[in-house]
N, C-alpha and C positions, 0 to 999 in steps of 0.2 A: 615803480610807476604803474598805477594803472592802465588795464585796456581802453583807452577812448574812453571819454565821459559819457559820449552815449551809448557804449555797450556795458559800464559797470553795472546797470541791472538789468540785462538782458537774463531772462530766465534761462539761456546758454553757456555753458562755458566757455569765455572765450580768450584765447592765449595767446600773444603775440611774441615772435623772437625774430633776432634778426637774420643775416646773411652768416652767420654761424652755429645759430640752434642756439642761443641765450634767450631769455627771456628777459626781454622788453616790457613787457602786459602782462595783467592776472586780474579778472576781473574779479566781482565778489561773488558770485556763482561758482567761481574754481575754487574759491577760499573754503565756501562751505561742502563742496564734494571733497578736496583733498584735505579738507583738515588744516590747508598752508597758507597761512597768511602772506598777502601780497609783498610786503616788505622782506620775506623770507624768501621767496623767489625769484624775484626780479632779480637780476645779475646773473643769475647762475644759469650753468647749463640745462639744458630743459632734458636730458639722459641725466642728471644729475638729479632733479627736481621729481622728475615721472621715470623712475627706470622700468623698463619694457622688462617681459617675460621672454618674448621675442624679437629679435628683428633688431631694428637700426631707427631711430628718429630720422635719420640721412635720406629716408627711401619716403619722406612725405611727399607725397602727392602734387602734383601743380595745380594751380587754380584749373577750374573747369571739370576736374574729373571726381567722380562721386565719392560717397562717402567710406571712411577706412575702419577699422574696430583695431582698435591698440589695446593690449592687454599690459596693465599697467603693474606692478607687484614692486610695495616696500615692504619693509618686515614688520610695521604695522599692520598691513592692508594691502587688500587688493582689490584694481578696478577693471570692467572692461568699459574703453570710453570709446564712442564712434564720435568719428571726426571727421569737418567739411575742412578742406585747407583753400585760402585764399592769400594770393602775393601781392605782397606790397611794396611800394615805390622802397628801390635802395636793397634790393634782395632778400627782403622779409618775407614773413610768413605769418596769416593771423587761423588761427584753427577755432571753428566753432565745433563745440560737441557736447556730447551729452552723458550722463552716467545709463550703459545698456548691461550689467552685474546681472541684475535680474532676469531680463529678459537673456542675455546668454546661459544663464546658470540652468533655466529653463529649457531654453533650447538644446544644450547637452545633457539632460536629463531625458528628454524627448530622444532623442538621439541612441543614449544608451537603455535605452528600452525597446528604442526597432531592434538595435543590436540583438538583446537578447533574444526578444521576440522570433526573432531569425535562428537564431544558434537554437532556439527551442524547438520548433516548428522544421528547420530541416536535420536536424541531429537524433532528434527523439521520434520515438513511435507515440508520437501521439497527435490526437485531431481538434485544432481549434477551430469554431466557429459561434457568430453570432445571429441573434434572429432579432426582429422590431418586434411592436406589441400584437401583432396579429399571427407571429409568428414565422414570416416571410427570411428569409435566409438574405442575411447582408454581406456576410463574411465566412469561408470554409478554408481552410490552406491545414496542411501540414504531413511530416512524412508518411502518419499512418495513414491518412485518406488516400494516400498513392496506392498503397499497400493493400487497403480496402476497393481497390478498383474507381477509387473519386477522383478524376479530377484536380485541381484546387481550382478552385470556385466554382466545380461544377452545379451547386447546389442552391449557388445563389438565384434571387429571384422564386425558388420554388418555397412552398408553405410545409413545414413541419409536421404541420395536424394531417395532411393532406398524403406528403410523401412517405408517413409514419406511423399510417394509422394501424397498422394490422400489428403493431410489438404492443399496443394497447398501454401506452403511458401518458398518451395525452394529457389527461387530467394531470399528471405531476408536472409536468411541462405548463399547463395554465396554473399553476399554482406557484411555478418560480417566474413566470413572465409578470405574475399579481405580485411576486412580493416576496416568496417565501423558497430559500437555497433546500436543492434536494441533491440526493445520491443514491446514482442503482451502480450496482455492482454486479460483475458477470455477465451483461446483458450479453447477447449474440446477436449479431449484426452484421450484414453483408460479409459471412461465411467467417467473420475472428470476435473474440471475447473482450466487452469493452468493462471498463471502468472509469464511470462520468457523473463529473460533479456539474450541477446546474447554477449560476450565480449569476444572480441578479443584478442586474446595473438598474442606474435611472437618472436622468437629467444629464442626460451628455449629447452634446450637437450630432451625433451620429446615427442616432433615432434606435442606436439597440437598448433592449429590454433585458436581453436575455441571453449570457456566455456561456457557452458549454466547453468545458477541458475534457476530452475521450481518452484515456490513456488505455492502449494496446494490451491488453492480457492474459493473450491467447496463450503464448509459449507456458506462463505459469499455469493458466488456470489446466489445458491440458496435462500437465504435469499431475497437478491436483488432481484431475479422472483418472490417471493412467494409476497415479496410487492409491486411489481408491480401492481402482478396481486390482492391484495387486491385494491390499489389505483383505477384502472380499475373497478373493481365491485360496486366502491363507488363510482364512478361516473356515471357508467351505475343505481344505487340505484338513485343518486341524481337526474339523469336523468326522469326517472319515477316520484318520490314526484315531480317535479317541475311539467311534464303533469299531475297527478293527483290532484296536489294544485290548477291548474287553468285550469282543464278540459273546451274542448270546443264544445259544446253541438247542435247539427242540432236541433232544436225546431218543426221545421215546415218549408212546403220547402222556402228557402229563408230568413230562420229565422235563427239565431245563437246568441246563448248566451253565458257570459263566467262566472259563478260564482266566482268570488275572496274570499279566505278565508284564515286569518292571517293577519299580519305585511307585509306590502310590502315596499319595499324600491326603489332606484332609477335603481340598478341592475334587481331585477324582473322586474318591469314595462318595462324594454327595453326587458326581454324575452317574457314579457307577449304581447307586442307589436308586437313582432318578429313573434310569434304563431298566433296571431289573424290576424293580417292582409295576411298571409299564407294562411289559412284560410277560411279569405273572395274572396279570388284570385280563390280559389281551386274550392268552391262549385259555385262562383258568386253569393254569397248572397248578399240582398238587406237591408237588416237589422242585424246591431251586437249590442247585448245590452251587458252593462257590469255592471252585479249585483255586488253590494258593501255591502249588508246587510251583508256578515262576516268580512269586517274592519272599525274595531272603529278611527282610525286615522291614517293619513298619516302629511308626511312631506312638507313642499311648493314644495321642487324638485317634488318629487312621485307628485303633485296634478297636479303643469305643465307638467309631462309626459304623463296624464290623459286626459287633456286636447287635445295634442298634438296627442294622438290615433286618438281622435273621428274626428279632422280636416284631418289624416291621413285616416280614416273611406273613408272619404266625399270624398276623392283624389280618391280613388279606384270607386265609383258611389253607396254606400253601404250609410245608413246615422248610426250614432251610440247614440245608449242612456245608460243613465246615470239610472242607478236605485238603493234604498237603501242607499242612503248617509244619513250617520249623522250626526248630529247636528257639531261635532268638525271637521270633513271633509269639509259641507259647510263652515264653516268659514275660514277654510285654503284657500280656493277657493276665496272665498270675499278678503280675504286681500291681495290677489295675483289679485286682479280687472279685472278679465277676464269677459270679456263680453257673456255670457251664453245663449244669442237670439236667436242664431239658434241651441243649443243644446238640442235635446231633452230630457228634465228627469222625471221620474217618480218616485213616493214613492215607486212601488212595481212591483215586477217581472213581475205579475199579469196583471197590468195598461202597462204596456211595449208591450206585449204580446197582450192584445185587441187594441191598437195605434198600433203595427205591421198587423195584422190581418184586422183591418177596414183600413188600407191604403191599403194595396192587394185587398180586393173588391172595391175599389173605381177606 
């Protein structure tokens, strides 16, 4: 049966049952929201026809009291329908209502977005706020602006350009209020290290222009200085062991010697090149000897780099000797065939040192 002839085109759904919860009525507005043709629900129970998500059909409402939202769920389909109930002679019930799917689907979307909004803003170190197009602060909340000594929402009402002007970003700041998303990173502000993106909004009832995400940096970024400045001091260390590994020594005036002591490779020997011949420039000495009695062996590279001093020596008007090589040194030397005729060498620092000295009296 249908609902009353003059409610079957009421643009409402309207459902009548009786002193039991059957349905009596189904106008043609219910037909086209549930998909159920009148003839298909009339007689049956209205828990049978619309079964709830929740609750109880039992618990409708009496005439006079306002409207209800029933969440309706078949395994086709689901609806949320709000509903006015009105009673009728003989213990009936006639229910107008409406399909609100949309608009609840909306609403708990809206919902779980404060949700998060929240779980972001008090769990995270970090600082949300918004500003309009003049720049005027609408919105500040969140853990790190505690953190930073703000507030939440100390900020609002005041102008960005204005409270902000000495970090000198302004102009990026009117560039993302214009239109265009920007990112500083590192910035320091109110005594921690921020990282913030600027996003743009536009057309929304709440007259912001302009969201800003701050997220907290500090513990990292100090991290980053502290290793820095570790890296920095291990270099300035490594600085030093490498002048003290191959200290270069005035002997006597015109004299310079350089003891080598350890494993050299083909890397040191170009430092150790770099220094001595700096060196010989500086004082204009006329003699560099380069004692070897603390390495046991070198590599062919390292021997020809060796080599390559003393003829770098000779370039400068310096001559260079060789003193202290061993046994597995000369023969790296040998097998690399280098012609050793005009290189002076000596078994001992000693012998270097009197051949430096009787060439100055001579």
């Amino acid at each position: 049966m249908e609902a009353g002839n003059e409610l079957h085109g009421a643009p409402l759904v309207v459902i009548e049952v009786d002193a039991g919860l059957v349905v009596t009525g189904w106008n043609r507005r219910a037909e086209l929201v549930f998909g159920t043709a009148a003839d298909d629900a009339v007689g049956r129970p209205l828990a049978e026809v619309l079964p709830l998500d929740q609750g109880q059909w039992s618990t409708l409402a009496s005439d006079g009291e306002g409207p209800q939202v029933w969440q309706v769920r078949r395994p086709d389909a689901a609806w949320s329908l709000e509903a006015w109930v009105q009673a009728l002679r003989g213990g009936g019930l006639r229910l107008f209502g409406h399909d609100v799917s949309a608009r609840e689907a909306a609403q708990a979307r809206t919902a779980l977005d404060s949700t998060m909004l929240m779980a972001i803003k008090e769990n995270l170190e970090v600082a949300l706020w918004a500003v309009d197009e003049r720049g005027k602060f609408l919105f500040q909340d969140g853990k790190a602006s505690e953190l930073a000594g703000v507030p939440r929402n100390f900020l609002v009402g005041k102008n960005i350009f204005e409270l902000y002007k000495a970090q000198g970003n302004g102009e990026l700041i009117a560039r993302a209020i214009a239109g265009e998303p920007a990112h500083t990173r590192s910035a320091e502000l109110h005594g921690l290290y921020w990282d913030t993106h600027y996003i743009p909004v536009a057309d929304n009832p709440s007259g912001a222009r302009l969201v800003g995400v701050s997220l907290n940096i500090t513990e990292t970024k100090r991290a980053e200085l502290d290793a820095r400045s570790r890296v920095e001091l291990i270099e300035r260390q490594q600085a030093v062991i490498r002048e003290l590994a191959t200290p270069i020594i005035e002997v006597w005036d015109g004299i310079l010697t350089m003891p080598i002591v350890g494993l050299i490779d083909t890397a040191r020997t170009a430092d150790i090149m770099d220094g001595l011949l700096q060196a010989v420039t500086r004082t204009r000495a006329r003699f560099a000897i380069l004692d070897l009695t603390g390495v046991e062996v070198v590599d062919t590279g390292t021997a020809s780099h060796l080599i390559k001093m003393i003829e770098a020596i000779a370039l400068l008007g310096a001559q260079g000797i060789l003193t202290g090589i061993h046994p597995t040194i000369a023969q790296t030397i040998v097998d690399l065939g280098v012609d050793l005729s005009r290189v002076v060498v000596r078994a001992k620092l000693r012998d270097a040192l009197q051949h430096c000295l009787r060439t100055l009296r001579q």
